[in-house]
TISEKOL-980513 format. One record per residue (C-alpha): z negated, y, x negated; residue number from 1. Coordinates in nm, 4 decimals. Each point is the difference from the previous one (the first is absolute). Example, Ala and Ser with C-alpha at 12.3 -4.5 7.8 and 13.67 -1.06 7.14 Angstrom:
NODE         z         y         x  resi
NODE   -0.7800   -0.4500   -1.2300     1
NODE    0.0660    0.3440   -0.1370     2
//
This chain:
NODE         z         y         x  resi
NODE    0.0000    0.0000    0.0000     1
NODE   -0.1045    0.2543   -0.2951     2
NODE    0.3199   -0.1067   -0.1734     3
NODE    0.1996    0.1284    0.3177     4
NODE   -0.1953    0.2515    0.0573     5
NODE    0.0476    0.1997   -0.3268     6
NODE    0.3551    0.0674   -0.0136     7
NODE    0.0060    0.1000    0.3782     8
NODE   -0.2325    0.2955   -0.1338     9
NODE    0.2117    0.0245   -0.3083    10
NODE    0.3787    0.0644    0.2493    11
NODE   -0.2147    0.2176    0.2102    12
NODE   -0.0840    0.2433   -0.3243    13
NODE    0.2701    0.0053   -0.1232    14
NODE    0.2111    0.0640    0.3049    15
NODE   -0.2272    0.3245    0.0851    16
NODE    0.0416    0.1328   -0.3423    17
NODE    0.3424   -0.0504    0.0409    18
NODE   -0.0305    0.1975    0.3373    19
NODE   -0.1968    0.3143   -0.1121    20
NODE    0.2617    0.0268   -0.3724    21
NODE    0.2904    0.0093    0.3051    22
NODE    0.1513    0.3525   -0.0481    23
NODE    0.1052    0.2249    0.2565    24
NODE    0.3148    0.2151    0.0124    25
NODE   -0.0934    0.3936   -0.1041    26
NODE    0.1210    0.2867    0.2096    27
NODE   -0.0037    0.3259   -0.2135    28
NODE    0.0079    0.2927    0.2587    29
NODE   -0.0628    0.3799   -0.1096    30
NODE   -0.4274    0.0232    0.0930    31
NODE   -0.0748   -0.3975   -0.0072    32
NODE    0.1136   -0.3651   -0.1168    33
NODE    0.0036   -0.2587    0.2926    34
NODE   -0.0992   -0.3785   -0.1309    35
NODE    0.2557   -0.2020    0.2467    36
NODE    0.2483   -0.2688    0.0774    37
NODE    0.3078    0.1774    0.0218    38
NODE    0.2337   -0.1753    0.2577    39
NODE    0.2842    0.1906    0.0320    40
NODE    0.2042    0.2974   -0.1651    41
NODE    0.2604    0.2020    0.2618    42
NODE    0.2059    0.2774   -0.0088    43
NODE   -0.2694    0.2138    0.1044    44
NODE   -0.3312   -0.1817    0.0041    45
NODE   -0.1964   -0.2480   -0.1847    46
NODE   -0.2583   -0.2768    0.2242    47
NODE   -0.2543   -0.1391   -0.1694    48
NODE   -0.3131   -0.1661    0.1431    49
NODE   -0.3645    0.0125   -0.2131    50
NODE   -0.1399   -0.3399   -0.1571    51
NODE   -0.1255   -0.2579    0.2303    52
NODE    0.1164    0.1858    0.2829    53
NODE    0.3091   -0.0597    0.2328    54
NODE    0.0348    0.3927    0.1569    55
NODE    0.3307    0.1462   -0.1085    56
NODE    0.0056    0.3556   -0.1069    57
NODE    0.2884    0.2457   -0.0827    58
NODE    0.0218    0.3019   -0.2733    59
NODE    0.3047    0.2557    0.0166    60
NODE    0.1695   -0.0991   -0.3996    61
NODE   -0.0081    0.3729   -0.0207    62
NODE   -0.3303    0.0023   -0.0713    63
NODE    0.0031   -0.2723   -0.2635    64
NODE   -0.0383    0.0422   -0.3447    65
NODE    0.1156   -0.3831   -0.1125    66
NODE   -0.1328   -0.3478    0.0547    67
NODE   -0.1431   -0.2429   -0.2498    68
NODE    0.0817   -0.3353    0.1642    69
NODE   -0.2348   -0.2892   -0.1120    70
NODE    0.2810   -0.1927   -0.1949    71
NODE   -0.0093    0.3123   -0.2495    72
NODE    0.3529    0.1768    0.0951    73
NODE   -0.0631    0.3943    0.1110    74
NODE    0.2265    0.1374    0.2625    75
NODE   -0.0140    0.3999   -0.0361    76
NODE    0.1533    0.2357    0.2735    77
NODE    0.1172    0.3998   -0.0147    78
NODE   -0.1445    0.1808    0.2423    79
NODE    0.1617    0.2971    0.1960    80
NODE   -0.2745    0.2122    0.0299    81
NODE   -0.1016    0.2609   -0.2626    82
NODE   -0.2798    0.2299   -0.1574    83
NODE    0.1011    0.3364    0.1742    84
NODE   -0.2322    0.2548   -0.1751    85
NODE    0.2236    0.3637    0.0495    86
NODE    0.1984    0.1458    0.1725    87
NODE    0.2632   -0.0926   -0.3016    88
NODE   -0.0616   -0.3736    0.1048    89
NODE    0.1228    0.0288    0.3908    90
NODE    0.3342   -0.1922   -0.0739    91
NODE   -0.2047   -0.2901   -0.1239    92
NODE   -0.1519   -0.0025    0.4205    93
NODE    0.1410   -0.3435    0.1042    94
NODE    0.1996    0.0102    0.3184    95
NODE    0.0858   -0.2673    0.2375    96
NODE    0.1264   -0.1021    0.3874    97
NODE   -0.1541   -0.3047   -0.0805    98
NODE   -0.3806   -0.0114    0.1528    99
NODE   -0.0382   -0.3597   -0.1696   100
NODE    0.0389    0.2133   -0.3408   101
NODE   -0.3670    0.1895    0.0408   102
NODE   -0.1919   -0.2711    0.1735   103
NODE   -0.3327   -0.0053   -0.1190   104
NODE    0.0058    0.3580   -0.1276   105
NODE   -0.2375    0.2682    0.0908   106
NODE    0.1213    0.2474    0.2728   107
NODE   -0.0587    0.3862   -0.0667   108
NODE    0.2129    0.0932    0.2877   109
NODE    0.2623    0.0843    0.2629   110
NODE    0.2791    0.2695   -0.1265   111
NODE    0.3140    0.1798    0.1235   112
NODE    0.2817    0.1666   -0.2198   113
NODE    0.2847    0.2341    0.0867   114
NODE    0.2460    0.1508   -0.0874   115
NODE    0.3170    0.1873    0.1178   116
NODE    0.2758    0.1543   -0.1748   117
NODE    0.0750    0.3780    0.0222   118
NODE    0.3719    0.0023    0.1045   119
NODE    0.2234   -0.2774    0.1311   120
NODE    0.1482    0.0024   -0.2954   121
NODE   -0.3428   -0.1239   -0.1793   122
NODE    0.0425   -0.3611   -0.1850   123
NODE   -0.1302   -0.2987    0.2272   124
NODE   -0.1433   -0.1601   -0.3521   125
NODE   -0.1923    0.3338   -0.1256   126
NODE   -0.1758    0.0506    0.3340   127
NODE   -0.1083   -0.3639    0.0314   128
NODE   -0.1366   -0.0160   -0.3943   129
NODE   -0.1788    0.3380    0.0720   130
NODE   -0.1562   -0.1730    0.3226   131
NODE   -0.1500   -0.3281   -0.1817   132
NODE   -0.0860    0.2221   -0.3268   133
NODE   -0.2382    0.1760    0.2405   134
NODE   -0.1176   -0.3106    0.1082   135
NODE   -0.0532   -0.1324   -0.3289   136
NODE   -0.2277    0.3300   -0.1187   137
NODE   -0.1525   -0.0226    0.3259   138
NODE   -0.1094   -0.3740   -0.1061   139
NODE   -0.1418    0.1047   -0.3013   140
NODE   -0.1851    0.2572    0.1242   141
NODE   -0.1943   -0.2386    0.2232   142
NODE   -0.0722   -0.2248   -0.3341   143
NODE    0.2732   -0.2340    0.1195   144
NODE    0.2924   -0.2067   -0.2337   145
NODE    0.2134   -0.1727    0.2600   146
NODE    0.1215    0.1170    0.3307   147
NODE    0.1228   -0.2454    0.3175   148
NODE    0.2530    0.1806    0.1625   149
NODE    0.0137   -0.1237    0.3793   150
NODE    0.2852    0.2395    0.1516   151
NODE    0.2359    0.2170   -0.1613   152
NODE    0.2230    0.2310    0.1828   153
NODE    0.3379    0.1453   -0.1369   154
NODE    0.2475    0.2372    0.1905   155
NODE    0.3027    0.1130   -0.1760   156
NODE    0.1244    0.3217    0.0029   157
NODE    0.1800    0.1109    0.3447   158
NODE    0.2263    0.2639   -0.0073   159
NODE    0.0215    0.1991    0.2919   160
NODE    0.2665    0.2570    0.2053   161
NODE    0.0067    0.3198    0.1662   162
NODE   -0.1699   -0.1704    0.3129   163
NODE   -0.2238   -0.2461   -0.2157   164
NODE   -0.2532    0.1599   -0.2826   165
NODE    0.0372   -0.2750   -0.3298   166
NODE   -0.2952   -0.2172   -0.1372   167
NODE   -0.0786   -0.0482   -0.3042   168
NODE   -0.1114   -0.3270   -0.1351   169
NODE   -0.3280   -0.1247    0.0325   170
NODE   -0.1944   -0.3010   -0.1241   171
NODE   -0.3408   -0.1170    0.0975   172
NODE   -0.2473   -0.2299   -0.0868   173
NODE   -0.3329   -0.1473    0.0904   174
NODE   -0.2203   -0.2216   -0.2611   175
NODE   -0.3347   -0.1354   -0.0726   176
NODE   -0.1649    0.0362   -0.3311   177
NODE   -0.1678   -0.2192   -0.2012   178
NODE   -0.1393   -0.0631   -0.3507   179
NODE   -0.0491   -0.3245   -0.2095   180
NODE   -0.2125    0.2382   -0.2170   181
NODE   -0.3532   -0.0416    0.1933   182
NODE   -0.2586    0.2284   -0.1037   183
NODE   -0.2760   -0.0876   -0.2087   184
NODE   -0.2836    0.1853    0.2845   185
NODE   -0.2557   -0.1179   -0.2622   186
NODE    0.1466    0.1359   -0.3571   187
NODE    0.1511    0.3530    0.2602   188
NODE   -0.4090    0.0458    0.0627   189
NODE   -0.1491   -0.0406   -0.3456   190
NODE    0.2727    0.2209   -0.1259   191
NODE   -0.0740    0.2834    0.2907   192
NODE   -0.3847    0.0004   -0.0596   193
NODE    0.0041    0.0078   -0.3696   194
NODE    0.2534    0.2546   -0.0914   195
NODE    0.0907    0.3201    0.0912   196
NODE    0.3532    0.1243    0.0873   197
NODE    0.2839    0.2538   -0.0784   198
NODE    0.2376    0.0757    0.2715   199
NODE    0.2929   -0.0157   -0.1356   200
NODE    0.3267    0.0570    0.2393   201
NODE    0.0331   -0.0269    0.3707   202
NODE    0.3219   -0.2007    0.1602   203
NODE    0.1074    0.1046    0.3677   204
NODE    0.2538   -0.1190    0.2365   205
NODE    0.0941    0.1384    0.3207   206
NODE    0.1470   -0.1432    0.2865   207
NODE    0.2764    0.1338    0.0060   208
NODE    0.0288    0.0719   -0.3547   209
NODE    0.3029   -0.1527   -0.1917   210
NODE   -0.2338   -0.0582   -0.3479   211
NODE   -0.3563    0.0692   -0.1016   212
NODE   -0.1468    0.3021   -0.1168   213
NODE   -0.2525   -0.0222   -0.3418   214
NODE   -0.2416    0.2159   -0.0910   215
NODE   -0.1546    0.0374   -0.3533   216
NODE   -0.3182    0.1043    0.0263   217
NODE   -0.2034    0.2233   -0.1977   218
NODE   -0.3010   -0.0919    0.0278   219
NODE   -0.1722    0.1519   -0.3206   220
NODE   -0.2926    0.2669   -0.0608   221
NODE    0.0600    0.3400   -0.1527   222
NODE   -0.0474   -0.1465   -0.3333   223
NODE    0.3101   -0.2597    0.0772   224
NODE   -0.2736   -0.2616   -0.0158   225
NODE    0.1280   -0.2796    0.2915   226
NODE   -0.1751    0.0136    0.3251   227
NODE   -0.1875   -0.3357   -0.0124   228
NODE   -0.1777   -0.1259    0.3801   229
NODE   -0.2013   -0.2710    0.1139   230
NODE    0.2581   -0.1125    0.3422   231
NODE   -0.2536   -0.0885    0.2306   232
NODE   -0.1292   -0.2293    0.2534   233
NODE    0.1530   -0.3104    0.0494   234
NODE    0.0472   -0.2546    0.2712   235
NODE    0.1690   -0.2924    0.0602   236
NODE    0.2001   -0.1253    0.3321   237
NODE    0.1536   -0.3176    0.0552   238
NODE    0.1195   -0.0840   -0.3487   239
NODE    0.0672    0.3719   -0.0747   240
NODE   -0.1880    0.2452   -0.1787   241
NODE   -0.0430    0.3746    0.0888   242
NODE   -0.1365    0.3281   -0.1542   243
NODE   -0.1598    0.3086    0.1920   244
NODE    0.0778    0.2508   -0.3103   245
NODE   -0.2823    0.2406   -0.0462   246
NODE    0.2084    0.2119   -0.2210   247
NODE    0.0689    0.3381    0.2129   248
NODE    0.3572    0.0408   -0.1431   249
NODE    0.0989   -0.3179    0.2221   250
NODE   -0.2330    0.1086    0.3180   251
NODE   -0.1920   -0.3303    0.0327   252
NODE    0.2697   -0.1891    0.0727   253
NODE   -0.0468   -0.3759    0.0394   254
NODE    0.2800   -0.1362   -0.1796   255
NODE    0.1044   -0.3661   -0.0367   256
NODE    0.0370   -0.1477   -0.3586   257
NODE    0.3558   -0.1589   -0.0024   258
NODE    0.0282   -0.0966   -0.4324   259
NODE   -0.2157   -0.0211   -0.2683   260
NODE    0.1137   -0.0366   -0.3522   261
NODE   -0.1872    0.0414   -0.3672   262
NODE   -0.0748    0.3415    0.0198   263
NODE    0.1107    0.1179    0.3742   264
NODE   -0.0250   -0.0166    0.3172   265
NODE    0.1964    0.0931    0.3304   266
NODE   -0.1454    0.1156    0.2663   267
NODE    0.2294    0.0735    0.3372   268
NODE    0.0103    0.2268    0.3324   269
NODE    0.2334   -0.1404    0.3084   270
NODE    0.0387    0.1824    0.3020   271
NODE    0.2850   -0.0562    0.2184   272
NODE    0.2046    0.2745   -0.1450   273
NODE   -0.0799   -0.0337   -0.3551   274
NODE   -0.1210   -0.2218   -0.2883   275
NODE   -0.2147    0.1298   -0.3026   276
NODE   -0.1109   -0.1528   -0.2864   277
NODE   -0.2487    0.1613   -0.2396   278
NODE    0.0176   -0.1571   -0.3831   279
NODE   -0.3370    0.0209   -0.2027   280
NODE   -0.0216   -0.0738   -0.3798   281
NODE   -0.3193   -0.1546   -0.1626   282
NODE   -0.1849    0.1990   -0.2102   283
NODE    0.0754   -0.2190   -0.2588   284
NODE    0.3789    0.0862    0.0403   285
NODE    0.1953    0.0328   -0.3087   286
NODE    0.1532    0.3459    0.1862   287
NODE   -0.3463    0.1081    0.0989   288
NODE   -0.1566   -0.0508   -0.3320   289
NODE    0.3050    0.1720   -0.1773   290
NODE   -0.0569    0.3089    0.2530   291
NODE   -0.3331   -0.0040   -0.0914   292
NODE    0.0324    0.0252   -0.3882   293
NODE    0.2560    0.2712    0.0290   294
NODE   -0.2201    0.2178    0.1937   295
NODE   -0.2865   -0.0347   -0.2388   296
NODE    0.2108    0.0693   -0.2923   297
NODE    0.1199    0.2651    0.2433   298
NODE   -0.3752    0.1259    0.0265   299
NODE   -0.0589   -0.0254   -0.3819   300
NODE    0.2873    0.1851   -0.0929   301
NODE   -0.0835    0.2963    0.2010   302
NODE   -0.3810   -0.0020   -0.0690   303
NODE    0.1445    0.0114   -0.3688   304
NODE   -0.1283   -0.3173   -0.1343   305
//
């Protein structure tokens, strides 16, 4: 009986340590790495299910960084969507007709674009680039990098007669924003209450405008030493984060903040006939800290040192 006994015990060790050294398949997304079984690669989504379980789940491959399959062969993937940091960056905003495209993205929100050409004899193409370009800046204003266009509208140009007055042509479009760049509420709060702020330029879009106005601002003492603030309180909403600025230049506004980077941050104002973002350096901004040397060699120079 012993004699049996013993290599039962023996196949049942060895078959659980051959169990737990089983690897799993490695998703690599942008803010995590999923341990998985990865059954399937599409066009546009990969399934996997988590070990020892039988529930099928689905990822947009936008979102993927690359897979490490278990037989040691890595499958990487592009992805469309881009770090959109400027105004400079707007043509990297990824557009599509395709909703499957931004699944699992975060929303920011609903927008509308048009535009219309001045005469009928306007170009079709020029009007419609000048309607999505305004959607694009509008996107990045809102801290967005891809847009889901759901209608779009185009008219050509009609010419009219002595009974009829002409059109000119016209193209339309309505989108939703999103971003695969989620914010980082946690690192956007440390940075807020230990550091104080320059504000540095202010970007505004009307309406009805055809392209954004910017503002540098000057925002230093009578010494040219930069105007450095503390922004103010902050509050956080259903995954976004908010500032009620007690600086008097801005009238205690309560401003969302749409990016954070290094050494900025973006705050923006949306009403329903404008957009606004306000851009703050860190203190510890290479600009900031140049301003500040130059005024105190400023200051030394005419105190005659």
């Amino acid at each position: 009986m012993k004699k049996l006994i013993f290599p039962m015990l023996l196949c049942l060790i060895l078959s659980g340590k051959s169990f737990s050294q089983t690897k799993n398949d490695k998703i690599y997304m942008q803010d995590e790495i999923k341990e998985v079984t990865v059954k399937e690669v599409g066009n546009n989504h990969i399934k996997y299910t988590f070990p020892g379980e039988e529930v099928l789940y689905t990822v947009n491959k936008n979102l993927v960084d690359k897979i490490e399959f278990s037989s040691g062969r890595t499958e990487e993937f592009k992805t469309p969507f881009q770090e959109v940091n400027t105004l400079l960056d707007i043509k990297k905003v990824f557009v599509t007709f395709n909703p499957v495209e931004v699944e699992g993205l975060e929303i920011k929100g609903d927008l509308f674009s048009k535009a219309v050409g001045v005469t009928t004899l306007s170009s079709v193409n020029n009007v419609n680039n000048r309607a999505l370009t305004k959607l694009k800046t509008e996107a990045f204003m809102m801290g967005a990098n891809a847009l889901f266009i759901g209608n779009q509208f185009q008219r050509g140009n009609q010419y009219g007669n002595e009974y009829t007055p002409g059109n000119s042509t016209m193209t339309t479009y309505s989108a939703k924003a999103y971003t695969s760049e989620k914010l980082d509420i946690a690192a956007a709060k440390e940075m807020i209450a230990n550091h104080k702020f320059y504000y540095y330029q202010k970007l505004e879009l009307g309406r009805n405008a055809w392209s954004p106005n910017l503002t540098i601002q000057e925002s230093v003492d009578k010494d040219y030493f930069p105007i450095l603030m503390e922004l103010g309180q902050v509050t956080e909403k259903e995954g976004e984060l908010f500032i009620k600025m007690s600086d008097s230049k801005l009238g205690g506004k309560k401003l969302q903040v749409v990016r954070v980077g290094e050494d900025f941050i973006s705050l923006m104002e949306r009403t329903d006939k404008k957009i606004i973002n306000y851009d703050f350096l860190l203190d510890q901004h290479k600009r900031v800290q140049n301003q500040m040397k130059m005024a105190q060699l400023r200051k030394e120079k005419e105190n005659g040192q």
